[in-house]
HTML snippet that shows the backbone in 3Dmol.js (N, CA, C, O; Angstrom):
<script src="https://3Dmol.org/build/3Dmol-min.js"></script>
<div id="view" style="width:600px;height:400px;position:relative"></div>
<script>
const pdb = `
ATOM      1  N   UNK A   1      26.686 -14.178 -29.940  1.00  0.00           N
ATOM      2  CA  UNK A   1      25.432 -14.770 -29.529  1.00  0.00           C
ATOM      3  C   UNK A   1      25.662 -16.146 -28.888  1.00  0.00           C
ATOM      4  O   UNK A   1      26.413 -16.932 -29.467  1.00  0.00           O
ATOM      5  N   UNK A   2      25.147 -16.450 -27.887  1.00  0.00           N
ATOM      6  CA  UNK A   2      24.493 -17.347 -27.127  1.00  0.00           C
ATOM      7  C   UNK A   2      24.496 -18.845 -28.489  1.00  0.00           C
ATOM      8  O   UNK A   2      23.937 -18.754 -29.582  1.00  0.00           O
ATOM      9  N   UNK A   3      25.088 -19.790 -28.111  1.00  0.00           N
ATOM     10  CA  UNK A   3      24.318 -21.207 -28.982  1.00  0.00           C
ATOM     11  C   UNK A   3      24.190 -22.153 -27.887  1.00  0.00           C
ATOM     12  O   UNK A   3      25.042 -22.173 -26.999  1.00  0.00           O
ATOM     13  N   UNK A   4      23.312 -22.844 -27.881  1.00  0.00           N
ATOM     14  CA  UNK A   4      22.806 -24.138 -27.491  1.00  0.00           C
ATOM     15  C   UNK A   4      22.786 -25.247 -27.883  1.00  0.00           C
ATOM     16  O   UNK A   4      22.056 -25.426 -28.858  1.00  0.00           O
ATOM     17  N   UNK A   5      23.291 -26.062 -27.518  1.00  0.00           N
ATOM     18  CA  UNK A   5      24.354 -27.354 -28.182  1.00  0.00           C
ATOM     19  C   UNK A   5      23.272 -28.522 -27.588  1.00  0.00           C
ATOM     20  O   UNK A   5      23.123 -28.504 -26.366  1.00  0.00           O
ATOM     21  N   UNK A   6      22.816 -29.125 -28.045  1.00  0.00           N
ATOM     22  CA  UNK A   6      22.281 -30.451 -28.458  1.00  0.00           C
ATOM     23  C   UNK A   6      22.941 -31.464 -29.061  1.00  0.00           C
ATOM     24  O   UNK A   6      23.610 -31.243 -30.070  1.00  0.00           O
ATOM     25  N   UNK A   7      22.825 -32.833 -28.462  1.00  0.00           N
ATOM     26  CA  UNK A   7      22.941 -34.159 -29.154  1.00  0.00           C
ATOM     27  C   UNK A   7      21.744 -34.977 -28.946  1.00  0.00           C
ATOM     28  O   UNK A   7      20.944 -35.214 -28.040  1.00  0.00           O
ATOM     29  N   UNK A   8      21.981 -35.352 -30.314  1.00  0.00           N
ATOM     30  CA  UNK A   8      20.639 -36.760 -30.092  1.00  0.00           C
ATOM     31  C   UNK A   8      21.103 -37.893 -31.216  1.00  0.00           C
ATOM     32  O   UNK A   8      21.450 -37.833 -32.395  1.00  0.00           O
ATOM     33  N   UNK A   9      20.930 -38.953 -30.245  1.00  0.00           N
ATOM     34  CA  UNK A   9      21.240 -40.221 -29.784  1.00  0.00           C
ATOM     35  C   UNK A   9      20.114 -41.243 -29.807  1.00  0.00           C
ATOM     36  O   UNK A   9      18.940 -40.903 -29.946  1.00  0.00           O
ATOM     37  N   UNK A  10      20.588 -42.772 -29.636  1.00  0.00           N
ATOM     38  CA  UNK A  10      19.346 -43.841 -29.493  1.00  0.00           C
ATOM     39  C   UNK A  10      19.256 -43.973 -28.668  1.00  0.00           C
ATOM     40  O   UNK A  10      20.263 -44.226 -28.007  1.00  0.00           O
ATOM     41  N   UNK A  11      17.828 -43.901 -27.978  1.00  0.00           N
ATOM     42  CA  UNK A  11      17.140 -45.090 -26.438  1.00  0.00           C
ATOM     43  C   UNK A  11      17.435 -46.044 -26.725  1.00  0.00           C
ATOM     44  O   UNK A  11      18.025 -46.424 -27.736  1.00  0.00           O
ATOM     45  N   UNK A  12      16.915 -46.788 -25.521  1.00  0.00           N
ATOM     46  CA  UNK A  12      16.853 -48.349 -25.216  1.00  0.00           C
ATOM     47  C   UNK A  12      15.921 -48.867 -26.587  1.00  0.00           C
ATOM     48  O   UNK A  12      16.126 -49.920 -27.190  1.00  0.00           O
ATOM     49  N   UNK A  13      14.913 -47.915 -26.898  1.00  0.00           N
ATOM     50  CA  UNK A  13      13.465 -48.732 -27.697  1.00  0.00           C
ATOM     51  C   UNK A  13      14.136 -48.612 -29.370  1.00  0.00           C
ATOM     52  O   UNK A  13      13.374 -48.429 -30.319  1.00  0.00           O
ATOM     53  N   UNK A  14      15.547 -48.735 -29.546  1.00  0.00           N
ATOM     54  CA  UNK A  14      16.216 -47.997 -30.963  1.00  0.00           C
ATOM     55  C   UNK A  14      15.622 -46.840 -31.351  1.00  0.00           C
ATOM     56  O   UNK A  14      16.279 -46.506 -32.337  1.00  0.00           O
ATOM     57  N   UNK A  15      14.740 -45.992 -31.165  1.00  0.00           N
ATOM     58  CA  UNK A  15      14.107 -44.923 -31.357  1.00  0.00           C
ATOM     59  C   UNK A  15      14.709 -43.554 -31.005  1.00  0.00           C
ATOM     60  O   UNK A  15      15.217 -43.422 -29.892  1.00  0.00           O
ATOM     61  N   UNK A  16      14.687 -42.248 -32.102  1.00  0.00           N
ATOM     62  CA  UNK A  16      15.772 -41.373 -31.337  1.00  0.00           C
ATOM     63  C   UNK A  16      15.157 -40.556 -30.418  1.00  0.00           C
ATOM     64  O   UNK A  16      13.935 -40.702 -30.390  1.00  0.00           O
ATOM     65  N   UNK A  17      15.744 -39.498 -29.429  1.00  0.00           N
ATOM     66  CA  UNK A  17      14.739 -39.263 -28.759  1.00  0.00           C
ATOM     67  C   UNK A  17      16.113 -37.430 -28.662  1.00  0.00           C
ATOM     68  O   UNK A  17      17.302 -37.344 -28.967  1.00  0.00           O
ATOM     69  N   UNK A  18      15.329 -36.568 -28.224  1.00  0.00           N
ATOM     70  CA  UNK A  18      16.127 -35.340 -27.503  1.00  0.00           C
ATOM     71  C   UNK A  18      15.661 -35.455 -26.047  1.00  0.00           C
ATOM     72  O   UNK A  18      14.538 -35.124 -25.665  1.00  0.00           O
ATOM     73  N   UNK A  19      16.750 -36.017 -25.175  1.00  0.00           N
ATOM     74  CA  UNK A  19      16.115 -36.288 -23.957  1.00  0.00           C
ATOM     75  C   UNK A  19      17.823 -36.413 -22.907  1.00  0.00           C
ATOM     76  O   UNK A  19      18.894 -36.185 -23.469  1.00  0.00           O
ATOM     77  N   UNK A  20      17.773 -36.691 -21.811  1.00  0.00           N
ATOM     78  CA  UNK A  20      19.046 -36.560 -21.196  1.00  0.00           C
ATOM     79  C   UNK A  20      20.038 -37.236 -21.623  1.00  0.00           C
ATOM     80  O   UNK A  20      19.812 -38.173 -22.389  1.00  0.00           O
ATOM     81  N   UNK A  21      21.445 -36.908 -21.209  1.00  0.00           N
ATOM     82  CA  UNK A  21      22.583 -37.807 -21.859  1.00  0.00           C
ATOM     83  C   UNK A  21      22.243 -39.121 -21.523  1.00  0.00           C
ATOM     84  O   UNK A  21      21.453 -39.309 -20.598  1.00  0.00           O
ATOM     85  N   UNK A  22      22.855 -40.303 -22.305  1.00  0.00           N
ATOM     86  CA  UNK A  22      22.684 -41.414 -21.620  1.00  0.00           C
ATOM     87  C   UNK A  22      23.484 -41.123 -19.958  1.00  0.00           C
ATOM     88  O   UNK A  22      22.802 -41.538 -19.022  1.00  0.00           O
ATOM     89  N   UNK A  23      24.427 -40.661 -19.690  1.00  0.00           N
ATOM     90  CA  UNK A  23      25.067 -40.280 -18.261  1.00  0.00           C
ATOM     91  C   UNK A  23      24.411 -40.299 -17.421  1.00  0.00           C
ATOM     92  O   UNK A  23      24.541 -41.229 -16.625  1.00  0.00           O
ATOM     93  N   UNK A  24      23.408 -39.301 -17.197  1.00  0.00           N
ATOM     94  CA  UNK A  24      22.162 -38.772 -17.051  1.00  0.00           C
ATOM     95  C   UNK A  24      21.022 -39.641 -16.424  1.00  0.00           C
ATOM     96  O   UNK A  24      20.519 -39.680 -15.301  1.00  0.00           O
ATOM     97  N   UNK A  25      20.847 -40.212 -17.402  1.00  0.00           N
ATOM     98  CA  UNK A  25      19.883 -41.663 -17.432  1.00  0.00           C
ATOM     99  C   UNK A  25      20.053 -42.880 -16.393  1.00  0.00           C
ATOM    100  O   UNK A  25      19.255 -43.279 -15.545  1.00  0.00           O
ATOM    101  N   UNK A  26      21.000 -43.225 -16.634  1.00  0.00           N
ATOM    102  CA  UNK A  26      22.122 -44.094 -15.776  1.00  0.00           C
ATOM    103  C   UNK A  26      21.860 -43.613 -14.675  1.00  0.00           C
ATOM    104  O   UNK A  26      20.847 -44.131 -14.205  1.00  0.00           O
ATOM    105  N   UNK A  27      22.361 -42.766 -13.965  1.00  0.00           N
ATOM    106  CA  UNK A  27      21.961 -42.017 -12.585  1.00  0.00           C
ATOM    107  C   UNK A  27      20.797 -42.122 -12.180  1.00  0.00           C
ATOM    108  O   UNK A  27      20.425 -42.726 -11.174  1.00  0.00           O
ATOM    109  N   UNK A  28      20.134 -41.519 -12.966  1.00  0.00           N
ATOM    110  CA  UNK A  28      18.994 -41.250 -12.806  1.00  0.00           C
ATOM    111  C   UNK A  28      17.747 -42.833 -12.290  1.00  0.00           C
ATOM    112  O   UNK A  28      16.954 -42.828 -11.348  1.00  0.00           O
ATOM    113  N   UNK A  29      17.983 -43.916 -13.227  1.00  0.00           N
ATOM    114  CA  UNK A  29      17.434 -44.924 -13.574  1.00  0.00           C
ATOM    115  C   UNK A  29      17.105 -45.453 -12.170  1.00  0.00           C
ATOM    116  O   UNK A  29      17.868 -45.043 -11.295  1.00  0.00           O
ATOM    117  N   UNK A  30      15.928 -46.444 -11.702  1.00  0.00           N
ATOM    118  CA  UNK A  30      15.691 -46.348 -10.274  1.00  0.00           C
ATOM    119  C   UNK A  30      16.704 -48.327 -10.333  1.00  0.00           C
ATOM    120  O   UNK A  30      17.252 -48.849 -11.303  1.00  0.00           O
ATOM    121  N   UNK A  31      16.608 -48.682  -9.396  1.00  0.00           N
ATOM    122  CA  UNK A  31      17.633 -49.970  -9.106  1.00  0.00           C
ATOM    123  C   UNK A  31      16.190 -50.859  -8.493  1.00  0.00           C
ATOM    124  O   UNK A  31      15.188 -50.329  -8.014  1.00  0.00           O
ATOM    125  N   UNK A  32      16.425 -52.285  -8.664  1.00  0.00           N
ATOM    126  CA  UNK A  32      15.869 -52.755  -7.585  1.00  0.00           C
ATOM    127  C   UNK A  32      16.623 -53.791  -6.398  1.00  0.00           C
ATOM    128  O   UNK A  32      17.643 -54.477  -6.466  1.00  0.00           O
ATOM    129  N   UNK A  33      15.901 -53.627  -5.597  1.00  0.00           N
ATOM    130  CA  UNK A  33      16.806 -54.038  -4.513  1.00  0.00           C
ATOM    131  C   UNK A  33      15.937 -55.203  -3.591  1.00  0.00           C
ATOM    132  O   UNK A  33      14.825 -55.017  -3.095  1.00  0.00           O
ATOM    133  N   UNK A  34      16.910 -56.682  -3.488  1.00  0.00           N
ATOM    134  CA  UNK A  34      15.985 -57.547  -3.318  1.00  0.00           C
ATOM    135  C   UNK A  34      16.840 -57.656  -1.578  1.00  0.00           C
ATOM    136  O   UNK A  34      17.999 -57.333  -1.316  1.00  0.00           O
ATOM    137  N   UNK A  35      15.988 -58.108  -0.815  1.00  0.00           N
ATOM    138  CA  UNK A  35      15.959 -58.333   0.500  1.00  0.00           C
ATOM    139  C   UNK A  35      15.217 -59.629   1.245  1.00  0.00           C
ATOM    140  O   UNK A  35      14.041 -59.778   1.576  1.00  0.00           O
ATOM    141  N   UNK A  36      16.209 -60.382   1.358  1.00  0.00           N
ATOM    142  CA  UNK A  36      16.142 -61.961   1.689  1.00  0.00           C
ATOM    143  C   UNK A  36      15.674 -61.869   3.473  1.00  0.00           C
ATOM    144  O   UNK A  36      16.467 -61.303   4.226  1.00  0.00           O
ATOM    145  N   UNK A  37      15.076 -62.137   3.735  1.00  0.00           N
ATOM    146  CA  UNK A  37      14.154 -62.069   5.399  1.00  0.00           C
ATOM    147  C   UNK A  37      14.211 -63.641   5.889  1.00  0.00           C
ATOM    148  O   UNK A  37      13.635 -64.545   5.284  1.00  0.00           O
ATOM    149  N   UNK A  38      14.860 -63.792   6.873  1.00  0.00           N
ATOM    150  CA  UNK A  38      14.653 -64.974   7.639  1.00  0.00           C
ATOM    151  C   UNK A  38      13.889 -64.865   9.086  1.00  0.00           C
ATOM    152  O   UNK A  38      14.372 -64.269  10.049  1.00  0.00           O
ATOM    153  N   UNK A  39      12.980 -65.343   9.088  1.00  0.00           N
ATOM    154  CA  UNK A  39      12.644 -65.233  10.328  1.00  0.00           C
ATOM    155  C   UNK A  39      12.024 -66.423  11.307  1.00  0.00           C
ATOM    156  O   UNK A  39      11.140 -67.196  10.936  1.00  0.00           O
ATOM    157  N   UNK A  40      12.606 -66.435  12.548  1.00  0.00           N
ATOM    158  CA  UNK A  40      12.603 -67.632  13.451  1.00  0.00           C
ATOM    159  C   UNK A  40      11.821 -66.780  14.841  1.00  0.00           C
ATOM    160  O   UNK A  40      11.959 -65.620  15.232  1.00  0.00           O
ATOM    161  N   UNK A  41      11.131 -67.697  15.258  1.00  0.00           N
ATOM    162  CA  UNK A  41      10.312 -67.610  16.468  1.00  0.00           C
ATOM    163  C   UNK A  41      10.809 -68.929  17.384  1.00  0.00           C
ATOM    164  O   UNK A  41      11.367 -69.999  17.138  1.00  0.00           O
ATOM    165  N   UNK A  42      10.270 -68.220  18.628  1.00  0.00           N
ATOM    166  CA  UNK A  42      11.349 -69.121  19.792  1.00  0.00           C
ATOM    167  C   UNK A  42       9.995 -70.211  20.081  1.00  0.00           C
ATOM    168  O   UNK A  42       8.890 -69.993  19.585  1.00  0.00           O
ATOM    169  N   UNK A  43      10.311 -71.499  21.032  1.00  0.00           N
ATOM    170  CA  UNK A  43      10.190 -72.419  21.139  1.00  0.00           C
ATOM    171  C   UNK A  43       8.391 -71.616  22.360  1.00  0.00           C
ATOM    172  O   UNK A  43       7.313 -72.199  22.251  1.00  0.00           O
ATOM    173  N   UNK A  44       8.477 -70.848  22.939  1.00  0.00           N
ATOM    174  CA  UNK A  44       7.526 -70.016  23.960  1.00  0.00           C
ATOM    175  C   UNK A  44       6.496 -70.145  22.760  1.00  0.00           C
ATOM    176  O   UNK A  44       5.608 -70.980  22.589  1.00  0.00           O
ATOM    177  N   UNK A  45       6.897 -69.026  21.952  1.00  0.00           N
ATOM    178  CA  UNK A  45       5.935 -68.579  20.908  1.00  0.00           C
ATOM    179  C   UNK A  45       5.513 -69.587  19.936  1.00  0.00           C
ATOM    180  O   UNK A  45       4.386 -69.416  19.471  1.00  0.00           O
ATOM    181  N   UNK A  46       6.217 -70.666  19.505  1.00  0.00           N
ATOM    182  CA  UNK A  46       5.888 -71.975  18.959  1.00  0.00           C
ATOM    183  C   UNK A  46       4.776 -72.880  19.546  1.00  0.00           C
ATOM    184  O   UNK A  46       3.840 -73.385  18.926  1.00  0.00           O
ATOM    185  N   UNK A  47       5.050 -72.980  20.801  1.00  0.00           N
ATOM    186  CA  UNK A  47       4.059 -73.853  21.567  1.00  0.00           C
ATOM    187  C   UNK A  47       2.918 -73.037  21.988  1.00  0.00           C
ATOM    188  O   UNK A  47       2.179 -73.702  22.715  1.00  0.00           O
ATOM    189  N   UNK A  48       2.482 -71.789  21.792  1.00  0.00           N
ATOM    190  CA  UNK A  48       1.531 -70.798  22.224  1.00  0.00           C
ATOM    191  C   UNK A  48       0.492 -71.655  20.390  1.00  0.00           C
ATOM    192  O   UNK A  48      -0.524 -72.327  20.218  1.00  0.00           O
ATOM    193  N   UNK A  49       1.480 -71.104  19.558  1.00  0.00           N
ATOM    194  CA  UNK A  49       0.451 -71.630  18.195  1.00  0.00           C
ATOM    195  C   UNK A  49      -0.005 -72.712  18.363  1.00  0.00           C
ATOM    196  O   UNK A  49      -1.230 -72.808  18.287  1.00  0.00           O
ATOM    197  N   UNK A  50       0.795 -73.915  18.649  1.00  0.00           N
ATOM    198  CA  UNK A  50       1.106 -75.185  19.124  1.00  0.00           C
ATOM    199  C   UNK A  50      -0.028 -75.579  19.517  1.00  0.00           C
ATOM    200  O   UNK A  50      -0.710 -76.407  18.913  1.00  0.00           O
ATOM    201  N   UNK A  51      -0.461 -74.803  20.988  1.00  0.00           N
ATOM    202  CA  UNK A  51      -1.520 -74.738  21.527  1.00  0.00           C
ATOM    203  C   UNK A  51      -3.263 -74.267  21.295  1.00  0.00           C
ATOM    204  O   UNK A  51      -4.312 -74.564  21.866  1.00  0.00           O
ATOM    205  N   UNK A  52      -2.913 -73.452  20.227  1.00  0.00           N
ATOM    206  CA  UNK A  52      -4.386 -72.617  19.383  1.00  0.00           C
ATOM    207  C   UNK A  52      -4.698 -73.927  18.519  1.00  0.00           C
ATOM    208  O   UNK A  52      -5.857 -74.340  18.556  1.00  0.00           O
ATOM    209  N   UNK A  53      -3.532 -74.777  17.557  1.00  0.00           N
ATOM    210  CA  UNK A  53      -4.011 -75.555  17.025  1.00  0.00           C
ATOM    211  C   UNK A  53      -4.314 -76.967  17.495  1.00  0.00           C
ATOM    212  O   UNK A  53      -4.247 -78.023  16.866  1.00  0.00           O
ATOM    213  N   UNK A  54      -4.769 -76.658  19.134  1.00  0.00           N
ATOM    214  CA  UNK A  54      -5.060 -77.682  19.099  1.00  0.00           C
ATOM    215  C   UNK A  54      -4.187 -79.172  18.902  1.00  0.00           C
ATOM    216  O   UNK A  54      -4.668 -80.239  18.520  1.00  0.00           O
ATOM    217  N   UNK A  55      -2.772 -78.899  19.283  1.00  0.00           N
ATOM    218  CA  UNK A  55      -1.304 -79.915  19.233  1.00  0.00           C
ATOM    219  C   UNK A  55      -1.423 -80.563  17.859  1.00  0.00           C
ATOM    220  O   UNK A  55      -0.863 -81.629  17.604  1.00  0.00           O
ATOM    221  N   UNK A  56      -2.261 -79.808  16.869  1.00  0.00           N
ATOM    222  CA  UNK A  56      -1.872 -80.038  15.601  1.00  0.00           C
ATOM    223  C   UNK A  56      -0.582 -79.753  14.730  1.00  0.00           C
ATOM    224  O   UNK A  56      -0.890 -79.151  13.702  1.00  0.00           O
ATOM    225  N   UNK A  57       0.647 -79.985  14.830  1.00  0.00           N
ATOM    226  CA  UNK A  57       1.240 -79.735  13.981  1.00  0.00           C
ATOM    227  C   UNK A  57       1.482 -78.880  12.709  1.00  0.00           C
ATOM    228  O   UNK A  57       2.256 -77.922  12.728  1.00  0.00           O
ATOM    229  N   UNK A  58       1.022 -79.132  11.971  1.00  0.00           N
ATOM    230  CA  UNK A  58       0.925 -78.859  10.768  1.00  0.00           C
ATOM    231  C   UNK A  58       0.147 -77.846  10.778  1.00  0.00           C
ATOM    232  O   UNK A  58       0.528 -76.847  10.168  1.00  0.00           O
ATOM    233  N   UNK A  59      -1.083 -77.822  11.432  1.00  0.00           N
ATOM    234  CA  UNK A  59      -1.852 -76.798  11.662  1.00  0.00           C
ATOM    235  C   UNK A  59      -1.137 -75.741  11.979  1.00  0.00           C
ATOM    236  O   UNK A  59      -1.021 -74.767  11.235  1.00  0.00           O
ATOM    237  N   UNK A  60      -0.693 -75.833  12.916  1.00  0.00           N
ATOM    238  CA  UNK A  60       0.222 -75.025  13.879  1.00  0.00           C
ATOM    239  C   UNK A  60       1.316 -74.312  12.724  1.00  0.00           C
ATOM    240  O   UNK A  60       1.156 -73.095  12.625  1.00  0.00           O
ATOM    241  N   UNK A  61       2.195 -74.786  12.009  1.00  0.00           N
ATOM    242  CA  UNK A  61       3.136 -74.162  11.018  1.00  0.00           C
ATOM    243  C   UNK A  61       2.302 -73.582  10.446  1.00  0.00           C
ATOM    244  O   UNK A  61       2.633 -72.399  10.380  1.00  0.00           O
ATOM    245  N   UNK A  62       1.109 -73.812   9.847  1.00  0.00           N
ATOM    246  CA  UNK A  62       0.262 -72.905   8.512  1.00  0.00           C
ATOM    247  C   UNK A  62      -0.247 -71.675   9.217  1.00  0.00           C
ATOM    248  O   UNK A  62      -0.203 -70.575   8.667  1.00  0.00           O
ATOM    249  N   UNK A  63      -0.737 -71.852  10.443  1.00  0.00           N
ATOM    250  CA  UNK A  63      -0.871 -70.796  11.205  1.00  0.00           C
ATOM    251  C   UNK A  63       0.095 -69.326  11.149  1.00  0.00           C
ATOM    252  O   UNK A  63       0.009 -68.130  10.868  1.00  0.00           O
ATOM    253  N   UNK A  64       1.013 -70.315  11.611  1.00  0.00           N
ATOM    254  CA  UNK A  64       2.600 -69.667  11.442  1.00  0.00           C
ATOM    255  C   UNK A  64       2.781 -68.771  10.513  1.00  0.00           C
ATOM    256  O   UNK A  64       2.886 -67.567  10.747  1.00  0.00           O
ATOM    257  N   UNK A  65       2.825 -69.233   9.512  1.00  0.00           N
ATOM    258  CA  UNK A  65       3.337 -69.161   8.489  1.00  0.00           C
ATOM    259  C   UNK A  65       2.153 -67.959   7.501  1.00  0.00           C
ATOM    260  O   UNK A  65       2.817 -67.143   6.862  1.00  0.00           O
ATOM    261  N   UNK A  66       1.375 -67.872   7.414  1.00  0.00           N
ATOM    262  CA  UNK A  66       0.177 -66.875   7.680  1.00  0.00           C
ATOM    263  C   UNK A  66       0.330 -65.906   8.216  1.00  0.00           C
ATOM    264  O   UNK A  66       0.602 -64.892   7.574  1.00  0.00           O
ATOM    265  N   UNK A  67       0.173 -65.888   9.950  1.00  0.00           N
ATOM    266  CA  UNK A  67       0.688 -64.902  10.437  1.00  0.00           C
ATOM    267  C   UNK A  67       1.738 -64.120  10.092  1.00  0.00           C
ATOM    268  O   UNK A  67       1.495 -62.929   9.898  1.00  0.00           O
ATOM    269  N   UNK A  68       2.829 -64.503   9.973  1.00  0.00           N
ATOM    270  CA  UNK A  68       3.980 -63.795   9.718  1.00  0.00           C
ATOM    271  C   UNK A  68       4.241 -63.200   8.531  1.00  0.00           C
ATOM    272  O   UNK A  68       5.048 -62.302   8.291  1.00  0.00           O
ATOM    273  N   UNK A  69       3.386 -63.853   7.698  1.00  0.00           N
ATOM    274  CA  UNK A  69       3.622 -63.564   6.154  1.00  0.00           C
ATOM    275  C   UNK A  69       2.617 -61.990   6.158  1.00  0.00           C
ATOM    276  O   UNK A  69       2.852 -61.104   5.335  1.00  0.00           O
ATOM    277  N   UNK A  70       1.569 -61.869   7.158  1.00  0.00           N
ATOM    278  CA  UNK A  70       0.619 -60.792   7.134  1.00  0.00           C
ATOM    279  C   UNK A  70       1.253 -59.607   7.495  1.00  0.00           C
ATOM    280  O   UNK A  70       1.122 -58.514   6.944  1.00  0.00           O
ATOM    281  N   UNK A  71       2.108 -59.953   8.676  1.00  0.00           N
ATOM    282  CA  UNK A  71       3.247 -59.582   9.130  1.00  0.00           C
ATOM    283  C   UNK A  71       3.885 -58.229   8.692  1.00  0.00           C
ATOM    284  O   UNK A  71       3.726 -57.011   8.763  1.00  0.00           O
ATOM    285  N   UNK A  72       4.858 -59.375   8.101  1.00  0.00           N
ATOM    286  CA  UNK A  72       6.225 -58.648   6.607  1.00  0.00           C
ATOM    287  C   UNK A  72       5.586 -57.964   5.534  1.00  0.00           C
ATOM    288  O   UNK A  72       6.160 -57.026   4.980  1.00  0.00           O
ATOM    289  N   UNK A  73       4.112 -58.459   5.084  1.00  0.00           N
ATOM    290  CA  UNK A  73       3.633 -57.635   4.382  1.00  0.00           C
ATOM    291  C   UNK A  73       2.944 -56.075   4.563  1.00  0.00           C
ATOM    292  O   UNK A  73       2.739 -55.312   3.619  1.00  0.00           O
ATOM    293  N   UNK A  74       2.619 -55.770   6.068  1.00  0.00           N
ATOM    294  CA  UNK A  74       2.462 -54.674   6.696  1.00  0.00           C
ATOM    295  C   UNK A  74       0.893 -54.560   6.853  1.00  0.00           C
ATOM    296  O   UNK A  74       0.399 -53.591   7.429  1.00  0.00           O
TER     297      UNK A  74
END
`;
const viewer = $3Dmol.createViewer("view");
viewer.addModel(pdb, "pdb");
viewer.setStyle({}, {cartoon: {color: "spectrum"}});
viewer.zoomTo();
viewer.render();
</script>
């Protein structure tokens, strides 16, 4: 006859569980993955904002900085 072999083991939560090998798990487990973005606009496109704000400065970066952020976020 046929047997079916089981182990059980602790999770992460100390709790036991019948669930995949830890092997298994590991693989399985999702990753996160961080992604550093630099982004530069040319001196054309600077003075176009440049120009909306009115040769405000500061204005002009927050603008910027807004936009782009709306951007990257999709």
């Amino acid at each position: 006859p046929e047997v079916e072999k089981t182990v059980r083991w602790n999770v992460i939560n100390q709790s036991t569980s019948w669930s995949d090998p830890p092997s298994r798990r590991r693989r399985n487990a999702l990753r996160d993955y961080y992604v550093d973005v630099v982004a530069l606009i040319d001196r054309l496109r600077f003075e176009w904002f440049l120009e909306q704000a009115k040769n405000d400065y500061n204005t002009a970066r927050r603008n910027i900085q807004e936009h782009y952020a709306m951007v990257f976020r999709g």
